[in-house]
ZADO-1210 file (C-alpha; in nm, 4 decimals, padded with zeros to 6 digits):
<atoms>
<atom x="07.7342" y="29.2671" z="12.6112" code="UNK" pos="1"/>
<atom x="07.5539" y="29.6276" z="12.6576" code="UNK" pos="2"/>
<atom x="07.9223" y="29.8019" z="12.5489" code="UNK" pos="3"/>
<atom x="07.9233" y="29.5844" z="12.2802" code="UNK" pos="4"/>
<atom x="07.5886" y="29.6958" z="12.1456" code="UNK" pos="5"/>
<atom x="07.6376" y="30.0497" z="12.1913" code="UNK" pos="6"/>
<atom x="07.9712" y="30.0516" z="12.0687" code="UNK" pos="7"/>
<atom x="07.7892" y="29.8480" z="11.7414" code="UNK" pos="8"/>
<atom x="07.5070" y="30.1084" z="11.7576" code="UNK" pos="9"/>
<atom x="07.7627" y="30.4057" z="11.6958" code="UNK" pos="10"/>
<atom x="07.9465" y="30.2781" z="11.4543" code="UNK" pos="11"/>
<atom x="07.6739" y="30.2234" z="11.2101" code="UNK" pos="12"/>
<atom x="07.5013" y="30.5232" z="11.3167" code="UNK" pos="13"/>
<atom x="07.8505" y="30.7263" z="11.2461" code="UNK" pos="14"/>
<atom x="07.8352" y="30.5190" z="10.8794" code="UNK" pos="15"/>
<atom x="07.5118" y="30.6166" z="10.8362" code="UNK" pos="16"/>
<atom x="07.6166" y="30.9426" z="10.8825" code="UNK" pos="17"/>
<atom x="07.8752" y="31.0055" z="10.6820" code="UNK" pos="18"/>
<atom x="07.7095" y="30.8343" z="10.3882" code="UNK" pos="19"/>
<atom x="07.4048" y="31.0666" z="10.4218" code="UNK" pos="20"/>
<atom x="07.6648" y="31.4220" z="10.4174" code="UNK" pos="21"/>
<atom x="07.8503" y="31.2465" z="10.0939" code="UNK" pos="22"/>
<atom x="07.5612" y="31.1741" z="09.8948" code="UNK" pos="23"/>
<atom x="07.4186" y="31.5481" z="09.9989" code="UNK" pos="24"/>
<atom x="07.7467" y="31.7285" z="09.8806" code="UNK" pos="25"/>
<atom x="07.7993" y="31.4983" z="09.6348" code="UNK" pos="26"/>
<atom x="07.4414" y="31.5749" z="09.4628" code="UNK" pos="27"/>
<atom x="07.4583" y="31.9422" z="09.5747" code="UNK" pos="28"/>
<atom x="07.7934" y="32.0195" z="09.3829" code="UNK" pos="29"/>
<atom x="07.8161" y="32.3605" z="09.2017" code="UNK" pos="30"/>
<atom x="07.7729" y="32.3577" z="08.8524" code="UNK" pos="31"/>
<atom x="07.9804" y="32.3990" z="08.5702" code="UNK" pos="32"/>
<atom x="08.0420" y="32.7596" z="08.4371" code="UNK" pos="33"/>
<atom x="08.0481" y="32.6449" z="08.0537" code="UNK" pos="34"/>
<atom x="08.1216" y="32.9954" z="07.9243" code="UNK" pos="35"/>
<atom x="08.3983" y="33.0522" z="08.1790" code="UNK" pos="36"/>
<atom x="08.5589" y="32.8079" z="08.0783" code="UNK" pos="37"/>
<atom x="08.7961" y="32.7693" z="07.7669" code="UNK" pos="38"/>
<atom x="08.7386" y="32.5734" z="07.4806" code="UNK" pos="39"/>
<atom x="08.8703" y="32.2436" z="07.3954" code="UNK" pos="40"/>
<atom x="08.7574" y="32.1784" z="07.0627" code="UNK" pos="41"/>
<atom x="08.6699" y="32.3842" z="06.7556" code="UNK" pos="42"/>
<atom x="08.4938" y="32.2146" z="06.4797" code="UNK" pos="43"/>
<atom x="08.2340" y="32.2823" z="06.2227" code="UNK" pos="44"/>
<atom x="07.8424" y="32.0978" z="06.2329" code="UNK" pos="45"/>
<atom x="07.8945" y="31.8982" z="05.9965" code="UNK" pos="46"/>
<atom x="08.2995" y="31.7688" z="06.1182" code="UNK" pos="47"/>
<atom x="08.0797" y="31.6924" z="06.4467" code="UNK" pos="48"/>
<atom x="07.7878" y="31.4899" z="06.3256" code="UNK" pos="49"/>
<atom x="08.0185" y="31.2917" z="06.1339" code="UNK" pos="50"/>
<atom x="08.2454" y="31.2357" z="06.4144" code="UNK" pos="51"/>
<atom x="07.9741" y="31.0427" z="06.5865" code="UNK" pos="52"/>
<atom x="07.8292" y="30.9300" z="06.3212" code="UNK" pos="53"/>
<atom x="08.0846" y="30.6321" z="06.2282" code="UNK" pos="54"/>
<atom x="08.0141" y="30.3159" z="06.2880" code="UNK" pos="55"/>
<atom x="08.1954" y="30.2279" z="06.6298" code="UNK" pos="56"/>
<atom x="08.3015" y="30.5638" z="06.6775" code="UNK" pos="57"/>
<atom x="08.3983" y="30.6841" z="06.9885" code="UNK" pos="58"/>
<atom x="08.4806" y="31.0520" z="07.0701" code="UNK" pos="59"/>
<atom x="08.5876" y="31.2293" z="07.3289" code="UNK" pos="60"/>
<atom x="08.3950" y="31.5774" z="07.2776" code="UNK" pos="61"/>
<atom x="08.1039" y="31.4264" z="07.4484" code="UNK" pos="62"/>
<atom x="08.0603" y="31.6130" z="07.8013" code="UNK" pos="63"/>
<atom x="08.3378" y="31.9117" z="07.6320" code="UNK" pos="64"/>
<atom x="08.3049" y="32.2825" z="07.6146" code="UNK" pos="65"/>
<atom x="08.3164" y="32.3093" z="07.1804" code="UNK" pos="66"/>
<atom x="08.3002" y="32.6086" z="06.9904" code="UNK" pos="67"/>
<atom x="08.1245" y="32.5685" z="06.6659" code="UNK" pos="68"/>
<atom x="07.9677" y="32.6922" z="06.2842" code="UNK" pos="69"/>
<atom x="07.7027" y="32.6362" z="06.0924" code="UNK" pos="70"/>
<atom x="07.3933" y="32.7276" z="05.9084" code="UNK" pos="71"/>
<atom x="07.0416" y="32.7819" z="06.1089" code="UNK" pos="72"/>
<atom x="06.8522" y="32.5253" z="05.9729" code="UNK" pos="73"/>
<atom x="06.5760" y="32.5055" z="06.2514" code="UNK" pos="74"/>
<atom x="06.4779" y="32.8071" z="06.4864" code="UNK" pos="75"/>
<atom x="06.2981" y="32.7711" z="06.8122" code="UNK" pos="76"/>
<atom x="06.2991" y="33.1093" z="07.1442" code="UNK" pos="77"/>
<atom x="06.5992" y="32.9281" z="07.2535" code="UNK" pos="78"/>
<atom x="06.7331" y="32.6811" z="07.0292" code="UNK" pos="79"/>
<atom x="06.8886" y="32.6524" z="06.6713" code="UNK" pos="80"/>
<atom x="06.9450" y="32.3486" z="06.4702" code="UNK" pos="81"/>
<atom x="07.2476" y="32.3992" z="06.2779" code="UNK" pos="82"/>
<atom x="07.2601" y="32.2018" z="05.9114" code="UNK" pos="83"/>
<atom x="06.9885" y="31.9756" z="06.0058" code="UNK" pos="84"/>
<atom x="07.3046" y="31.7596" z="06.2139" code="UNK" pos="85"/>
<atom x="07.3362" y="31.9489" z="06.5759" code="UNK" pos="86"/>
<atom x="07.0770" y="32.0530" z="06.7964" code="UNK" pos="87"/>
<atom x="07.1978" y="32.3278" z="07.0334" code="UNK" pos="88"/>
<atom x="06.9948" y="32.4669" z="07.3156" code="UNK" pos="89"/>
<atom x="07.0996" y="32.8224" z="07.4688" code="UNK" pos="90"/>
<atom x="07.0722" y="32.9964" z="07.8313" code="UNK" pos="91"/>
<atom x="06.9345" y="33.2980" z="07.7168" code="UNK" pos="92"/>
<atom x="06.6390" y="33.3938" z="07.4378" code="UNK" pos="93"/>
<atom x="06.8048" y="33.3978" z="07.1146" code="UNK" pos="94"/>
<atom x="06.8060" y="33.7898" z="06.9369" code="UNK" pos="95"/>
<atom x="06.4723" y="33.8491" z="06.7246" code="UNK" pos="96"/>
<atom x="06.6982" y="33.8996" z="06.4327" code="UNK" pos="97"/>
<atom x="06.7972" y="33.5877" z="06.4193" code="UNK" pos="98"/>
<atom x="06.6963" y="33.3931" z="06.1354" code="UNK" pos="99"/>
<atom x="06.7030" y="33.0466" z="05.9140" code="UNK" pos="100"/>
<atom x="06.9729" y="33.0384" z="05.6890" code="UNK" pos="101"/>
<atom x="07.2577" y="33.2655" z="05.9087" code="UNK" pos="102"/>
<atom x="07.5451" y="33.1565" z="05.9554" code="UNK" pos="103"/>
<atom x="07.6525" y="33.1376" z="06.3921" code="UNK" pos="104"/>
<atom x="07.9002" y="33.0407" z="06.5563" code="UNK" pos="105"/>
<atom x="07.8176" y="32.9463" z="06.9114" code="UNK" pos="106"/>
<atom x="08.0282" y="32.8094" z="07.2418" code="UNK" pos="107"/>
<atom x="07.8405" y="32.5119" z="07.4225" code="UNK" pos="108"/>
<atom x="07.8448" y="32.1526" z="07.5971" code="UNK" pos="109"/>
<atom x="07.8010" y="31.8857" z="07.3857" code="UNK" pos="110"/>
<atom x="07.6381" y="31.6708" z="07.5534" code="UNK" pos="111"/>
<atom x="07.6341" y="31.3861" z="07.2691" code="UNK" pos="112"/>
<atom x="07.4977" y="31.1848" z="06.9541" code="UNK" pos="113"/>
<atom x="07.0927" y="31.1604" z="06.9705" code="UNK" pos="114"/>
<atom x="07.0959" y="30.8414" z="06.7483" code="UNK" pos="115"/>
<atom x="06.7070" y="30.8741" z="06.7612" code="UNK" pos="116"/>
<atom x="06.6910" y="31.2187" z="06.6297" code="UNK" pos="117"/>
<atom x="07.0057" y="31.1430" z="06.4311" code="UNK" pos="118"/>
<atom x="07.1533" y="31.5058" z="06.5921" code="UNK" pos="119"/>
<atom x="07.4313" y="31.5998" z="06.7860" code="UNK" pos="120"/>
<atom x="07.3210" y="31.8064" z="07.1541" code="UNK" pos="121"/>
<atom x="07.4915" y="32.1085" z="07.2774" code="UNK" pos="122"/>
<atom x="07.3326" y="32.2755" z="07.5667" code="UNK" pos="123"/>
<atom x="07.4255" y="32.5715" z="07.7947" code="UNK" pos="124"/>
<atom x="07.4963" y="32.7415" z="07.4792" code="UNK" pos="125"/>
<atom x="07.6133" y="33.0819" z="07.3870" code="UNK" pos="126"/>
<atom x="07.5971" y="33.2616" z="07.0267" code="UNK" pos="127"/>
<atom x="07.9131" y="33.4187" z="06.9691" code="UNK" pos="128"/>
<atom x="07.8748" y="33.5662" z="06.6425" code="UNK" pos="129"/>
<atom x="07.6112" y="33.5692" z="06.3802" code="UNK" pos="130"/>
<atom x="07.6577" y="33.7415" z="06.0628" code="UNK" pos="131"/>
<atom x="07.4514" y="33.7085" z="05.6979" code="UNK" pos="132"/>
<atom x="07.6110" y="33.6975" z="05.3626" code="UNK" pos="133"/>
<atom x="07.4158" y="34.0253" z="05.1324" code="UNK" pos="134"/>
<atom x="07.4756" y="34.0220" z="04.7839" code="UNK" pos="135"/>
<atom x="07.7062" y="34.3730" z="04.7956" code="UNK" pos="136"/>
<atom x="07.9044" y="34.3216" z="05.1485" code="UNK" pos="137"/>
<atom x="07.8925" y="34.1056" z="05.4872" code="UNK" pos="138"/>
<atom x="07.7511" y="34.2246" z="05.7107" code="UNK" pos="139"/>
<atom x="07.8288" y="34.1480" z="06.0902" code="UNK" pos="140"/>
<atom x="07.6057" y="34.2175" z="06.3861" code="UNK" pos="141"/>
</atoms>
């Protein structure tokens, strides 16, 4: 009867265990590198906001490195709207340069639709190019 209770003992305290080291490493994994890695989808603002816009729409950029362009429409230290659809928050301070109305292109997560906001979100963002149209050449910074 005592065997039987150790041997009992053991194996829930070897469960117990276990459980505890996979929930640790499975909480504690390293994160994604999103501008390591390449990019699966290239679309403009507006061709994402109306991707998850349709009714019943299901997509499969959500949780996707994207690259995409649009007009600033809303500037925070380190976020842009672009065209009033996507909401994209950065790693890094944006440039002091940057201003409503440029045209970026950027390389993020999206993480998905904000049906509240009525936005798409892209975080762990990175501007790749931002240029502004003047009226004799464009100009690219």
């Amino acid at each position: 009867m005592k065997k039987t209770k150790t041997h009992l003992f053991l194996a829930i305290s070897g469960l117990l265990v276990s459980l505890i080291g996979y929930g640790y490493f499975y909480l504690n994994q390293t994160h994604r590198n999103i501008q390591a890695e390449e990019v699966k989808y290239t679309v403009t603002s507006s061709e994402m906001a109306e991707s998850f816009r349709k009714p019943g729409a299901k997509t499969n950029i959500a949780d996707q490195v994207i690259q995409t362009k649009g007009r600033i429409t809303a500037l925070g230290e380190k976020s842009v709207t672009l065209d009033k659809r996507v909401n994209v928050l950065f790693l890094k301070k944006l440039p002091a340069d940057l201003k409503k109305g440029r045209e970026v292109t950027i390389k993020g997560r999206c993480v998905g639709y904000d049906d509240l906001l009525d936005v798409v979100k892209v975080d762990q963002a990175l501007l790749i190019e931002h240029f502004e149209l003047n009226i004799n050449r464009l100009e690219y910074e």
